[in-house]
C-alpha positions as CSV (number, residue, x, y, z in Angstrom):
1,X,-63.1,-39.3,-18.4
2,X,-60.2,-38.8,-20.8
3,X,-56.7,-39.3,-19.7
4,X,-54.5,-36.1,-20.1
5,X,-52.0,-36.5,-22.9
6,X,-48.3,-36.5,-21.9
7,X,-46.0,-33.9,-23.0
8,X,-43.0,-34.4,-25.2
9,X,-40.0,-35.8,-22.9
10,X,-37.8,-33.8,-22.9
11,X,-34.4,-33.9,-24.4
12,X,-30.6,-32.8,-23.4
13,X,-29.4,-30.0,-25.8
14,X,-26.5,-30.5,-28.0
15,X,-23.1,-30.0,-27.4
16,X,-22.7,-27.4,-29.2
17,X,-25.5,-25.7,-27.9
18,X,-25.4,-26.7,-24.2
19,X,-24.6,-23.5,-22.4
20,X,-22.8,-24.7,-19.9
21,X,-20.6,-26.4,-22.2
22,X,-19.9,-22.9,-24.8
23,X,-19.4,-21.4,-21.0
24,X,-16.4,-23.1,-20.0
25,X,-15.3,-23.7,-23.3
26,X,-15.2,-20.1,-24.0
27,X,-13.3,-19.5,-20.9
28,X,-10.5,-22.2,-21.1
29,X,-9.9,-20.9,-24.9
30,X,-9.4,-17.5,-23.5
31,X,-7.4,-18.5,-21.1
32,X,-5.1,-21.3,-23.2
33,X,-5.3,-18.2,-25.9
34,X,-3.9,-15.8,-23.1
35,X,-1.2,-18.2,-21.9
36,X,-0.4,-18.4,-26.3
37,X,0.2,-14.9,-26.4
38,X,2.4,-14.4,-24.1
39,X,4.1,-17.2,-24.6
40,X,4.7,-16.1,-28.1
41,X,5.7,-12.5,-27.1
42,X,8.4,-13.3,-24.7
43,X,10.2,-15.8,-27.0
44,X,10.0,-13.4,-29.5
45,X,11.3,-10.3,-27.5
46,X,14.1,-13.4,-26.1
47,X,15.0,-14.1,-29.3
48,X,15.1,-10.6,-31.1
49,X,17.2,-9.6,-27.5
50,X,19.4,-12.6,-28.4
51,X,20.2,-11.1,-31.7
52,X,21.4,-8.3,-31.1
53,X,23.7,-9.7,-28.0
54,X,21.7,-9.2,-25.2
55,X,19.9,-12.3,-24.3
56,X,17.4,-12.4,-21.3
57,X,19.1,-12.2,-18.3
58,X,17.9,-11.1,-13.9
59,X,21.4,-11.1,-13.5
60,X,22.0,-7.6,-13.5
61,X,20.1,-7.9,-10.3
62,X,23.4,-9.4,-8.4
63,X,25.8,-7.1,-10.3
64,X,27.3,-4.1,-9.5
65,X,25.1,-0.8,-10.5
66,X,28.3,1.5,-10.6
67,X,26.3,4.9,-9.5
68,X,25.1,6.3,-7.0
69,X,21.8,7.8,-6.1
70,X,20.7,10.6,-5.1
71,X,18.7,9.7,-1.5
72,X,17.6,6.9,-0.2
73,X,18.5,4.5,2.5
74,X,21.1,3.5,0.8
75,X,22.6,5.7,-1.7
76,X,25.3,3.4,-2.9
77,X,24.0,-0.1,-3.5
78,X,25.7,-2.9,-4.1
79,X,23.3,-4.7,-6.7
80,X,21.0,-4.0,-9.2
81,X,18.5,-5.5,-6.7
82,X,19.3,-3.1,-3.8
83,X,18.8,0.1,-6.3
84,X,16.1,-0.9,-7.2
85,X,14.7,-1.3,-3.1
86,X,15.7,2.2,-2.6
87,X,13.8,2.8,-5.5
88,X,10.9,1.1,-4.7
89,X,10.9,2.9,-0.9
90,X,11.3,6.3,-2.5
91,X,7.9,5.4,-4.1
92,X,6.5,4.0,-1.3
93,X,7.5,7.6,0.6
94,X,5.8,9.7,-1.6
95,X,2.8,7.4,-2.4
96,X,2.0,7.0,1.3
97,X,2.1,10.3,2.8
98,X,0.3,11.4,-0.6
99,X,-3.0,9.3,0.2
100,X,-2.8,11.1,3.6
101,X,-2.5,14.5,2.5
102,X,-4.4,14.4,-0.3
103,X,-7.3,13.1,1.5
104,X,-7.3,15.6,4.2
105,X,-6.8,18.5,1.9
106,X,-9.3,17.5,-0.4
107,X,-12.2,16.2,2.1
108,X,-11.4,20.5,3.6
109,X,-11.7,21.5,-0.4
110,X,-14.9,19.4,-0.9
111,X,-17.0,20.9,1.6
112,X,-15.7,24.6,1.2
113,X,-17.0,24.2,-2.3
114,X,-20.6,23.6,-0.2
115,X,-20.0,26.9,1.6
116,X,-22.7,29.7,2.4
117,X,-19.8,31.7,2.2
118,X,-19.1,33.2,-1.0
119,X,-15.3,33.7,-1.1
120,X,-14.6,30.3,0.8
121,X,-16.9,28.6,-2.0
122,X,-15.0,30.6,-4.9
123,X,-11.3,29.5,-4.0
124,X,-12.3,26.1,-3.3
125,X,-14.0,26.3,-6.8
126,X,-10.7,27.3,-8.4
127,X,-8.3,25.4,-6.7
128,X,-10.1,22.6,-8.2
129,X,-10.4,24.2,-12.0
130,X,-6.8,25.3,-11.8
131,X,-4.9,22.1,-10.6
132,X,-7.4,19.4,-12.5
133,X,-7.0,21.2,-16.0
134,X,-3.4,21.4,-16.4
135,X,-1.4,18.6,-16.6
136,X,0.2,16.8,-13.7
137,X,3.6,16.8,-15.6
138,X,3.5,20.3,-16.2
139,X,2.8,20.7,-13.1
140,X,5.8,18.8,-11.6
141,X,8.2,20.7,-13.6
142,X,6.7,24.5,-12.5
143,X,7.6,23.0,-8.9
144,X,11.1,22.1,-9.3
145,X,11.7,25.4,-11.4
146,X,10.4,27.1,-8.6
147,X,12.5,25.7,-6.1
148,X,15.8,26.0,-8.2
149,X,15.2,29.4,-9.9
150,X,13.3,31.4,-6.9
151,X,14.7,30.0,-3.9
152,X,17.9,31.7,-2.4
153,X,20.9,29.5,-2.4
154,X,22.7,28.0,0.6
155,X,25.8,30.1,1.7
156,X,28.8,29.1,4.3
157,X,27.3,32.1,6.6
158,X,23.9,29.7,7.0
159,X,26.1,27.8,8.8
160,X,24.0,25.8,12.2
161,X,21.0,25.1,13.1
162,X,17.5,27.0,12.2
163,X,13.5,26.1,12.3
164,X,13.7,26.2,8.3
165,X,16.3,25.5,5.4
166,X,14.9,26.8,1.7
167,X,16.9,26.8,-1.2
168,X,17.7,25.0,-4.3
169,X,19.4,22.2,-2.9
170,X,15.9,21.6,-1.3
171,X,14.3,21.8,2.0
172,X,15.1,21.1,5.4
173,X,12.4,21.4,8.6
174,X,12.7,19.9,11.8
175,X,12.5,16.0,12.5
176,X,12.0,13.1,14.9
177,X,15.3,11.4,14.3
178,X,14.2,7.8,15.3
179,X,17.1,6.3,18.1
180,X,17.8,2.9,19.7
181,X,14.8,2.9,21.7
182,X,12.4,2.9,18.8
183,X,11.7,-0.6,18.0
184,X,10.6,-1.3,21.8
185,X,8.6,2.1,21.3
186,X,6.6,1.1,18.3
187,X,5.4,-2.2,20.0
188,X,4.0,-0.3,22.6
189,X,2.4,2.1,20.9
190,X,1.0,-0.9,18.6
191,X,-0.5,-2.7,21.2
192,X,-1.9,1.1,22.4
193,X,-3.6,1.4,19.7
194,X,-5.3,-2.2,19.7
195,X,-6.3,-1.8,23.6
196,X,-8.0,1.8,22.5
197,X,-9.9,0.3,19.6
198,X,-11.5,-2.6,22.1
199,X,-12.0,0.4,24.6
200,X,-13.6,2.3,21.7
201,X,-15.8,-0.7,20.9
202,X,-16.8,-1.5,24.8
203,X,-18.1,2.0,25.1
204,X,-20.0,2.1,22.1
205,X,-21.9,-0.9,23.0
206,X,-22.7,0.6,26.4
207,X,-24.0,3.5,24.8
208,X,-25.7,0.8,22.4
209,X,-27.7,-0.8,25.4
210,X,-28.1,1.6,28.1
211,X,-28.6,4.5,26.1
212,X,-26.4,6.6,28.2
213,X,-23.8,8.9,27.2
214,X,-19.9,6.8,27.1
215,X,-17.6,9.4,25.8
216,X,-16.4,6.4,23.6
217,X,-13.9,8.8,21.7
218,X,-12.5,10.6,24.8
219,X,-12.0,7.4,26.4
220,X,-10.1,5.9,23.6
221,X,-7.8,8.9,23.4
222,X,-7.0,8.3,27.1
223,X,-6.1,5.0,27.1
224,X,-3.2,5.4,23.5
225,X,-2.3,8.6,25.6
226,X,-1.1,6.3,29.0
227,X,0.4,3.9,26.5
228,X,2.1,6.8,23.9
229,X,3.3,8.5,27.8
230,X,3.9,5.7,29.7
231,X,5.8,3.6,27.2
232,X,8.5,6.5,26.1
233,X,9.6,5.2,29.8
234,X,8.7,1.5,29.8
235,X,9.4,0.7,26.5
236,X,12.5,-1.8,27.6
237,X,10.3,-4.1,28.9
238,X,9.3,-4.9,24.8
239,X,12.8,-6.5,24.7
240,X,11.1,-9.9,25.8
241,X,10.4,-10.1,21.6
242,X,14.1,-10.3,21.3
243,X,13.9,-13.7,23.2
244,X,10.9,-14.9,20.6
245,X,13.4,-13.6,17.7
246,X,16.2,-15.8,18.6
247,X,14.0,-18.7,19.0
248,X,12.4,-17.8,15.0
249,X,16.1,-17.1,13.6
250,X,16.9,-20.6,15.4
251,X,14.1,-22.3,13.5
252,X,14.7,-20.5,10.5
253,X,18.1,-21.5,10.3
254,X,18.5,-25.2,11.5
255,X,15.1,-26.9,11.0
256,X,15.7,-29.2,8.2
257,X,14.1,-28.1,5.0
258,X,12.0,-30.8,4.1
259,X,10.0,-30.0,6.7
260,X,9.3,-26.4,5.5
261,X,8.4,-28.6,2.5
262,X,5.4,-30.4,3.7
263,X,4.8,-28.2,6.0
264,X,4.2,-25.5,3.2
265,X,2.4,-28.2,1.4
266,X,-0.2,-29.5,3.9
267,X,-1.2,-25.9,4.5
268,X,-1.9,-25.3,1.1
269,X,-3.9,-27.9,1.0
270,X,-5.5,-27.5,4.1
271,X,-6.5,-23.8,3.1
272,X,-7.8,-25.0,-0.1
273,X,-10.0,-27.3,1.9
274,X,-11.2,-24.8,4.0
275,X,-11.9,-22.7,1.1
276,X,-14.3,-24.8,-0.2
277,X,-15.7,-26.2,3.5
278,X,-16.6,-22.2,3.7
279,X,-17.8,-21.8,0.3
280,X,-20.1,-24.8,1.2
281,X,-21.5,-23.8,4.3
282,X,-22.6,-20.3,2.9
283,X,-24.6,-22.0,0.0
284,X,-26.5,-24.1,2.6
285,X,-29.9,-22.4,4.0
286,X,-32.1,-23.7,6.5
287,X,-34.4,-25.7,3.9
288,X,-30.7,-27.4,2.5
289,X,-28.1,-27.4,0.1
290,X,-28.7,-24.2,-2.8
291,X,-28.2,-25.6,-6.1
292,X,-24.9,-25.1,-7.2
293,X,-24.2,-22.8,-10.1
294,X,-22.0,-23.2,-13.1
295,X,-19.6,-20.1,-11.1
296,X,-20.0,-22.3,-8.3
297,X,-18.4,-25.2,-9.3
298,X,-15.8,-23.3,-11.2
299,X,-14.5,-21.1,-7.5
300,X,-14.7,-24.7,-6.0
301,X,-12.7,-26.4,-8.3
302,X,-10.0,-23.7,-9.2
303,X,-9.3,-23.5,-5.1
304,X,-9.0,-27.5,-5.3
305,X,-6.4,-27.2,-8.5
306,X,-4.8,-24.8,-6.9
307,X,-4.0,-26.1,-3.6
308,X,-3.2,-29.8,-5.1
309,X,-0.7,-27.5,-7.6
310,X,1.0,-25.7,-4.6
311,X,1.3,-28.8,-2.8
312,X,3.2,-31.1,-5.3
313,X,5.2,-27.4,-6.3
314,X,6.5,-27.3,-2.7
315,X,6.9,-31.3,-2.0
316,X,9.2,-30.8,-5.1
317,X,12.7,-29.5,-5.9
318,X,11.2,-26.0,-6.9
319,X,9.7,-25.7,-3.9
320,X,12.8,-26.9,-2.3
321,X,15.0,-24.1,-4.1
322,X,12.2,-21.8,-2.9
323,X,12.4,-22.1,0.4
324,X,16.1,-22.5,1.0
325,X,16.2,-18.6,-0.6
326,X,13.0,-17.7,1.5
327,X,14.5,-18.8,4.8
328,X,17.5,-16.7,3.7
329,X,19.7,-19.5,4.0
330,X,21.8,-18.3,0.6
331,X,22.2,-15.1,-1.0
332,X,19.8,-13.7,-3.6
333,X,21.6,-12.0,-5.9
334,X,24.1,-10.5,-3.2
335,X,21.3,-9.7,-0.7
336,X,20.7,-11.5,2.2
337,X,16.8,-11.7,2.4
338,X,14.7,-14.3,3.8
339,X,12.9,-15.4,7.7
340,X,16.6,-15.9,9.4
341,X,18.5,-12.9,8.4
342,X,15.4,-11.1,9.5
343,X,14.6,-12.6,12.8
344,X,18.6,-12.0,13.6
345,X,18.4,-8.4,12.6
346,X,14.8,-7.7,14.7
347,X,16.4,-9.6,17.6
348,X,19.9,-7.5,17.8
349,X,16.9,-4.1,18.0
350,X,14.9,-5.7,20.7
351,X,17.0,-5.9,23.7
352,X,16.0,-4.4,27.4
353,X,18.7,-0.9,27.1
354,X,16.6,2.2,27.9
355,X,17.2,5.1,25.5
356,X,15.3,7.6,23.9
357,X,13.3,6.5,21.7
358,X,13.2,9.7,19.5
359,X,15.4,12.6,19.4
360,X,13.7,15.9,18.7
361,X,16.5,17.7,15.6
362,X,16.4,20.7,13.7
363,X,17.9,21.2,10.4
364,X,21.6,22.4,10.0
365,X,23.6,23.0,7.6
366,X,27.0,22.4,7.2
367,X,30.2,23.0,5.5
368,X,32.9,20.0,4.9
369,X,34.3,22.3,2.0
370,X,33.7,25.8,0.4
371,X,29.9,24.7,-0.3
372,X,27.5,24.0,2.1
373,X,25.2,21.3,2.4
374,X,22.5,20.0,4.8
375,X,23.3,17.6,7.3
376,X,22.6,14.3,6.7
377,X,22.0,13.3,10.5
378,X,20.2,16.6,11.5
379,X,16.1,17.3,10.9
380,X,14.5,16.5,7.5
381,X,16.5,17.2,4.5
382,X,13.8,17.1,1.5
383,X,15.5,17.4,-2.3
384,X,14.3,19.0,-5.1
385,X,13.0,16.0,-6.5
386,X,11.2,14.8,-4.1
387,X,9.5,17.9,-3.1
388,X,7.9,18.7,-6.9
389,X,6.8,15.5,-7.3
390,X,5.4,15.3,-3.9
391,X,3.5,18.4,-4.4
392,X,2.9,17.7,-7.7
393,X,0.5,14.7,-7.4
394,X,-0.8,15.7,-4.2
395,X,-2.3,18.7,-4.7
396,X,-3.6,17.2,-8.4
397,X,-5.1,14.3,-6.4
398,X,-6.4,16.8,-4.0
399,X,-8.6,18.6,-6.5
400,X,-10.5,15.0,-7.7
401,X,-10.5,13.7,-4.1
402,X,-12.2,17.4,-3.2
403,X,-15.0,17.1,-6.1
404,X,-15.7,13.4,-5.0
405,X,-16.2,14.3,-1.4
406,X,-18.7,17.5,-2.7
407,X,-20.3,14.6,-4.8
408,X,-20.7,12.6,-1.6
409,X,-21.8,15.1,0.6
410,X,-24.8,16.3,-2.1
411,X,-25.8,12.5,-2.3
412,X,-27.1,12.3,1.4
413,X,-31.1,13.4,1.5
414,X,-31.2,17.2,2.8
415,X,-33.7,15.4,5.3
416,X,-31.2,14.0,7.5
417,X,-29.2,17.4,7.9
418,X,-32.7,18.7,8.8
419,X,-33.0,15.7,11.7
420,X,-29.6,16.5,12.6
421,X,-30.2,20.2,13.3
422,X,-33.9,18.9,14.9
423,X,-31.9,17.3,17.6
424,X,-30.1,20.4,18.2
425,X,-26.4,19.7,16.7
426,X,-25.3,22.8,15.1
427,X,-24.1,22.9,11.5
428,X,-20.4,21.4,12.3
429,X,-21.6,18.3,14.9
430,X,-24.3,17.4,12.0
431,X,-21.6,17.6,8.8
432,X,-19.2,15.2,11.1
433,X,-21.8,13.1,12.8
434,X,-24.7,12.7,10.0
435,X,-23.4,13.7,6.7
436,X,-19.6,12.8,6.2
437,X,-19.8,9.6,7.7
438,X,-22.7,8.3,5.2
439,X,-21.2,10.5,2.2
440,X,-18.1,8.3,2.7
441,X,-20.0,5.4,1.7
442,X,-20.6,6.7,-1.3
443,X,-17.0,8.1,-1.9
444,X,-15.1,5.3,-0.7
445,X,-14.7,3.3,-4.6
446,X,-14.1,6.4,-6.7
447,X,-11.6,7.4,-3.7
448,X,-9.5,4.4,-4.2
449,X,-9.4,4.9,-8.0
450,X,-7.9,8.4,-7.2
451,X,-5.1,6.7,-4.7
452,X,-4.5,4.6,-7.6
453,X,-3.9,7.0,-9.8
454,X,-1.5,9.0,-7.2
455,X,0.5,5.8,-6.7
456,X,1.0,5.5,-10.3
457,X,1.5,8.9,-11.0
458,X,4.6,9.2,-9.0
459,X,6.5,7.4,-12.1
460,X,6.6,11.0,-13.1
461,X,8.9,11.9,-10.9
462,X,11.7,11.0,-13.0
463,X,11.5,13.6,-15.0
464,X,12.9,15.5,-12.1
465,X,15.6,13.2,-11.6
466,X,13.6,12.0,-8.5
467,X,15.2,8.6,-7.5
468,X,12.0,6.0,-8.0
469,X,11.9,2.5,-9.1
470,X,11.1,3.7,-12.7
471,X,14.2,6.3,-12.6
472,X,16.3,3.7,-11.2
473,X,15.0,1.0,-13.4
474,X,15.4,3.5,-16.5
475,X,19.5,3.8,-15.4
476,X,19.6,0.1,-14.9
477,X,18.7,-0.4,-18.5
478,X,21.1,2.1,-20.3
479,X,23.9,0.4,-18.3
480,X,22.9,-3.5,-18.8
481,X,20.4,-3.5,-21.8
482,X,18.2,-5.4,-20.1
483,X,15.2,-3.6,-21.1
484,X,12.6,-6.5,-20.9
485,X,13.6,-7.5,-17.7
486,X,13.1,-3.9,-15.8
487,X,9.6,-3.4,-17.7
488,X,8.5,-6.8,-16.0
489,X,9.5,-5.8,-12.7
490,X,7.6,-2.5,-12.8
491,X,4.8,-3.9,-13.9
492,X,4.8,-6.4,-10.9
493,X,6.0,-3.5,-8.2
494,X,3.0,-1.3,-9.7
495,X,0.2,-4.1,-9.6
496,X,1.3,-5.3,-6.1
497,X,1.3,-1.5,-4.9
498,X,-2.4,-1.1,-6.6
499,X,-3.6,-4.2,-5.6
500,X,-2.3,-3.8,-2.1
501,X,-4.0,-0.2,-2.0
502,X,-7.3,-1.8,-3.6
503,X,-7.7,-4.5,-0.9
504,X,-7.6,-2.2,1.7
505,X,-10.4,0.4,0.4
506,X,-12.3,-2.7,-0.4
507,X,-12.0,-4.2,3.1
508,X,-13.4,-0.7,4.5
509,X,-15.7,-0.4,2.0
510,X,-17.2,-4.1,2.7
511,X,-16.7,-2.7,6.5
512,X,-19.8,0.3,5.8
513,X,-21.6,-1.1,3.4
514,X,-25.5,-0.9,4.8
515,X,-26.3,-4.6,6.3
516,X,-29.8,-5.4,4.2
517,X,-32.6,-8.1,6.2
């Protein structure tokens, strides 16, 4: 019997051939040429700033901004910094109750557009061809001419109080004017919400395992009702947190600051070891450890890097510097931010006085002089601004947001409408119960693009004088030169605000994703 002949052994590739090795060496030269670049770009932009007599500078941060704005919650600030806060809320305002209106109006738009009924179907149809083909700047500004030009202005005979205000000077409707009582108020209504989601839950696993009917919804309602009832009467007993916050401010404020140091420190590491702990224990199956990928081993050792980096960063004087403005223990550039100023300020709102915790106000108008003007303390005084660019971007975010959700809707099979009306829900039960809730899993990621682009799209408002962070910013830098400077902060404010808004439609979209065997 002849012995089988053995194969060639075989051999490791070359270096210059191994793939693993043109991997990472293709990715650390990206990154190295990344890090060149812009290294390269901000000397030069430092030095051709230089030149001309304006070096690089933050310190028009802590100076002076010399105007004032026109709304806010602080219409005079002190510091470049504190404009640009205001700012930076003004765009939170608009951006927030945006998403919200946007959504609802254009999840109503997306399924008229699947009406039977021919005239709801054909104005849903050209909402959507009217506001998505003209431009969202043009649209801004044929808002704010209508306000100014159409709008009757405000005479001394309007004088007191009405349902309504419209005029050019903007417009007014009635308010919740928060009062003392609010901060105990919210922490009630907080943990109302928490104790209705576990009741929520509860009663849908009933219905889960017994089959029987739980009213998991109604029952849920109930329970936030007692607590948004009940706690406009019991809200003092919340002032116990004001306790917890002198105890924080205390810490904040006395604890030496080494020990902020390692304690920053050993938690980095500690996270990065848990990181990788994690990362560990999902690779291993039943039969043992998975082979560990190239990716693998790159995740694992960038969490090690950077939690040995952040460690020696806060054991040193950096870290030191850090935390000293952090725990607001000096100024930062005239504002006094950080843990202790903020623990001081919550515990002075979180005492055990009684009080309304809202005030119900309508709008007035008033007149210091010979012209009138809305009250400042009085209802909801909207300006011009603010009301063009709101409407502006949402009602151009409503007509994307409207053809996703017809897109989602037309994705589910016809089969389980069918099902639906088999088990006898009529067309409204099945659209809520069957069809929206699994059309949202398809609409989800292209409906966080669109609350992207509505975040973003606010930066139009200043070209309706609309007091934003790029507005303010764009004042900033005809005052102080510091062009450079603003640019990098609106780039950071922007990404935090999209990345923020990303994480969370990723969190729900992870949340109804369909669970595979």
């Amino acid at each position: 019997m002849s012995k089988p002949t053995e194969g060639p052994v075989p051999t490791r590739p070359p270096l210059w051939r191994n793939i693993v090795v043109i991997k990472w060496v293709a990715q650390l030269g990206s990154l190295i040429a990344l890090v060149w670049l812009a290294y390269v770009l901000i000397t030069q932009a430092t030095a051709n700033l230089r030149a001309t007599g304006i070096p690089f500078s933050w310190d028009f941060l802590g100076e002076p901004l010399g105007v004032k704005l026109s709304e806010g919650f602080n219409t005079d600030p002190e510091s470049g910094l504190e404009a640009l806060s205001v700012g930076m809320v003004n765009m939170i305002r608009i951006t927030w109750s945006g998403v919200v209106a946007a959504t609802v109006l254009g999840t109503i738009i997306g399924i008229a557009r699947l009406s039977s009924n021919w005239i709801v179907s054909r104005i849903a149809n050209s909402y959507i061809e009217f506001f998505r083909n003209i431009p969202l700047l043009v649209q801004i500004l044929f808002w704010q001419a209508l306000i100014i030009g159409v709008l009757p202005d405000l005479t001394p005979d309007m004088e007191g109080s009405r349902w309504l205000f419209a005029s050019p000077k903007g417009i007014a409707i009635p308010w919740l004017i928060p009062q003392a009582g609010r901060w105990q108020y919210m922490v009630l209504l907080a943990v109302g919400v928490v104790v209705a989601r576990w009741t929520y839950k509860k009663r849908i696993e009933i219905l889960e395992r017994e089959g029987r009917e739980t009213h998991a919804f109604g029952w849920a309602t109930g329970v936030f009702l007692v607590f948004l009832i009940g706690g406009w009467f019991a809200h003092p007993i919340a002032g116990v947190l004001g306790w917890l916050f002198q105890a924080l401010a205390w810490v904040a404020g006395n604890l030496p600051v080494i020990s902020f140091q390692w304690l920053m420190g050993g938690l980095s590491l500690a996270l990065a070891a848990w990181f990788i702990v994690r990362y560990m224990r999902k690779l291993r199956s039943p039969a043992g450890m998975a082979k560990l990928t190239d990716d693998d081993y790159f995740r694992l050792g960038v969490a090690g890097f950077l939690g040995i980096v952040l460690f020696f960063f806060f054991v040193s004087g950096a870290g030191e510097a850090t935390i000293i403005r952090v725990m607001g223990r000096s100024l930062t550039y005239k504002m006094n931010w950080g843990f202790e100023p903020l623990f001081n300020f919550l515990a002075t709102k979180y005492d055990f006085s009684g009080g309304s915790p809202l005030r119900f106000s309508l709008p007035e108008v008033e007149v210091p002089t010979n012209f009138p003007r809305y009250a400042s303390d009085a209802g909801n005084s909207m300006t011009p601004g603010f009301v063009a660019t709101w409407l502006g971007v949402t009602l151009y975010a409503a007509a994307f947001i409207g053809e996703i959700v017809r897109a989602g809707i037309m994705a589910v099979h016809r089969g389980q409408s069918e099902a639906a009306s088999a088990l006898g829900l009529h067309r409204a039960q099945s659209l809520r119960l069957v069809v929206l809730p699994q059309a949202f899993r398809v609409v989800l990621p292209p409906l966080g693009s669109q609350y992207l682009n509505l975040a973003k799209n606010t930066s139009l408002g200043i070209a309706v004088a609309y007091a934003d962070v790029v507005q303010v910013g764009q004042t900033i830098f005809n005052q102080e030169g510091q062009t450079l400077p603003v640019f990098i902060f609106w780039m950071a404010f922007y990404s935090s605000v999209s990345l923020f808004l990303s994480g969370i439609v990723n969190y729900y979209n992870r949340r109804m994703e369909l669970v595979e065997r």
